[in-house]
C-alpha positions, 0 to 999 in steps of 0.5 A, a space after each residue: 535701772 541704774 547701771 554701775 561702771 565698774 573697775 574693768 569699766 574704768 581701766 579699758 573705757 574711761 582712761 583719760 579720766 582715770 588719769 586725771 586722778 592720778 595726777 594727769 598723763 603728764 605727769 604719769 609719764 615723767 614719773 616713769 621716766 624718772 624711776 627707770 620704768 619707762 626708758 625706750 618706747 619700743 612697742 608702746 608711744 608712752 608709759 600711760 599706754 603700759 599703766 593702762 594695760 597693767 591696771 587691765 591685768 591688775 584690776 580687771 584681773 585678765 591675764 596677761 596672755 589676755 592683756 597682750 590680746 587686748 592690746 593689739 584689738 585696741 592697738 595700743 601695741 604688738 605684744 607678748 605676754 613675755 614681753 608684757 610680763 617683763 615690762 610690768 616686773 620693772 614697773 614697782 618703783 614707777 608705781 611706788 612713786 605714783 602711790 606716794 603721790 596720791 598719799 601725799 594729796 589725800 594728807 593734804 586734804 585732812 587739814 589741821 584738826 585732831 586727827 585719829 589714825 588707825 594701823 595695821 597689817 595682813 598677810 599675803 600669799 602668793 600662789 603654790 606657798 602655804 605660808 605668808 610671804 607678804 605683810 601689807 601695812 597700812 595707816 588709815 584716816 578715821 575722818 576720811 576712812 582713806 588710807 594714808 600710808 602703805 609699805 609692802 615688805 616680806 613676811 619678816 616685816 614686823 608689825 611695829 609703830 617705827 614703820 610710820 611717820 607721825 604728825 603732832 597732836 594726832 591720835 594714833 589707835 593699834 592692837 598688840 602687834 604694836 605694844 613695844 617700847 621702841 615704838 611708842 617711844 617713837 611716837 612720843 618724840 613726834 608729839 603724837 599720842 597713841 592707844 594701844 592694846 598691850 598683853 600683860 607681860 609685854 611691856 614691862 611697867 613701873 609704878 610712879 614710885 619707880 616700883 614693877 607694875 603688876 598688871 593681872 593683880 591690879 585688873 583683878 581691883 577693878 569693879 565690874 563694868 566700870 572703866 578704871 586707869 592707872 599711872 604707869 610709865 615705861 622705860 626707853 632704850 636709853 632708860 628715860 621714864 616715859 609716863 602713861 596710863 593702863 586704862 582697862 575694864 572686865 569683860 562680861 562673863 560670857 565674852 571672858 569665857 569666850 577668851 579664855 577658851 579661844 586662848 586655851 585652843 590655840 596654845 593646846 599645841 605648845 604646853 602649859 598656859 601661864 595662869 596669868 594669861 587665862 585672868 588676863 582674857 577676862 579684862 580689855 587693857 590699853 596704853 595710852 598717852 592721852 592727857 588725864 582730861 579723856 576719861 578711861 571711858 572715852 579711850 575705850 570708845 577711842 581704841 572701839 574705832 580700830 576695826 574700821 582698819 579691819 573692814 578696810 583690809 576686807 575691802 580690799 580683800 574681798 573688792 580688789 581681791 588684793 589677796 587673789 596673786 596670780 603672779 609666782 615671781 616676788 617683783 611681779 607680786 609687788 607690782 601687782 599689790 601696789 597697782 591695786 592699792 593704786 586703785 584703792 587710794 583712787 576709790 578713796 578719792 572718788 569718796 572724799 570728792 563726792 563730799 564737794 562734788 563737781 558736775 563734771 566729776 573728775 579732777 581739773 589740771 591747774 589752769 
């Protein structure tokens, strides 16, 4: 029977190869020394022992009364979970920086072709609020499916493409949190192109004429099950015309009515429903930048690949249980997220390597 080592398995039994992932206990260690993490040794000889045991609360999901238990069994340290609790709340830049890291060598393992990108953000609740505290932001490599950036802000971090860093040429894939001027503006100066859903009244657009662009009359010329474009543009903040296209198709009639009774349940609660908005659900509309040799068809198949996004959110979820808090102070929350999200840039490297696999299974220092 094949036996599988899970995460807990990892953290508490095969240490010193999960350090060779990030980066070697060396380097680990700087890293705390420099961000302020780590500065007297006190109960523990080195920061890789408090990184094991945070990865122990984190990943394994002991608490932290547990950690401090396992710590002595091990004899790793003498400690107190108040202790210990003080000593992961001081830990957030030290892990910022070693995430980073990692995000730095997974970008250099993509290369030089066309790269598509998808993005996006999930809320997060700490324990005793009803309301999302937290919003996870993430940028995700299709080629890979290894998550490329990360930001944790509160629940007022909006969703919105001046968040990431863009590269030339790469192809950059959102839903309509993302539909602002500003944004796409942004990812225009870095050479990038991008294909974002948009609603119908939230960029405002221009014809080639200069005239406004209407976009619920020109969904209702389009033919049925058929993609159709058209040249629009958008203005910058500082009133430049920036040339795009609308691609769009109808849906088919029983998704339409899907839509329309979704959107009719949700705004019930806040008046009427502008009849634009119900004529709108019955199409799918995205903005593109993409040069007019991709077709309207291969835009739509591009926008399809967003939900790989989605599934990595539910991984997280459902896998590392990222959405499972128990830790009722905002800088122990962040410590806790971002050890997880540590873990997960590992697991997507255990998935790129196994693509060139080594016998021994874990990554070598330089000689």
């Amino acid at each position: 029977m094949n036996q599988r080592v899970g995460e807990s398995e990892w953290v508490q039994y095969q240490w010193p190869y999960l350090l060779r992932w990030l980066g070697g206990a060396e380097r680990v260690d700087r890293l705390a020394y420099e961000t302020g993490a780590f500065v007297r040794k006190r109960e523990f000889q080195s920061p890789s022992q408090v990184l094991q045991l945070l990865m122990t609360w984190a990943v394994a999901e002991r608490s932290l009364r547990e950690t401090a238990l396992l710590a002595a069994e091990a004899e790793m340290a003498d400690v107190s979970n108040v202790a210990l609790m003080k000593r992961f709340a001081g830990a957030g830049s030290w892990i910022g920086a070693l995430l980073g890291e990692c995000l730095i060598r997974s970008k250099h393992q993509v290369g030089s072709a066309i790269r598509l990108r998808v993005l996006d953000a999930s809320a997060i609740n700490r324990p005793g609020t009803r309301q999302s505290d937290l919003r996870l932001h993430l940028s995700m490599s299709l080629r890979t499916n290894a998550i490329e950036s990360v930001e944790l802000t509160d629940a007022k971090g909006g969703e919105t493409l001046e968040r990431f860093d863009f590269r030339p040429a790469e192809i950059v894939i959102a839903d309509r949190g993302y539909a602002h001027r500003s944004g796409l503006t942004h990812v225009v100066k870095a050479g990038a192109h991008y294909i974002v859903r948009i609603p119908w009244n939230n960029v405002p657009l221009e014809d080639p004429t200069g005239g406004r662009f209407d976009i619920p009359a020109a969904l209702e010329t389009l033919e049925d099950a058929r993609a159709d474009e058209f040249s629009v543009c958008f203005r910058s903040a500082d009133g430049q015309a920036v040339p795009c296209r609308l691609v769009a198709i109808r849906k088919s009639e029983p998704a339409a009515e899907e839509a329309r009774h979704k959107i009719s349940v949700e705004r019930r609660k806040h008046g009427a429903i502008d009849i634009r908005t119900l004529q709108s659900a019955g199409y799918v509309f995205v903005l593109t930048n993409l040069p007019e040799e991709i077709s309207p068809e291969s835009v739509l198949q591009l926008y399809r690949l967003r939900w790989q996004i989605e599934l990595k959110f539910k991984m997280l979820k459902s896998v590392l249980h990222l959405d499972n808090i128990p830790a009722r102070s905002e800088a122990l929350a962040h410590v806790y997220i971002l050890t997880k999200l540590l873990v997960a840039l590992v697991i997507d490297d255990f998935i790129e390597s196994a693509r060139s696999f080594s016998p021994w299974g874990y990554p070598l220092a330089a000689g």
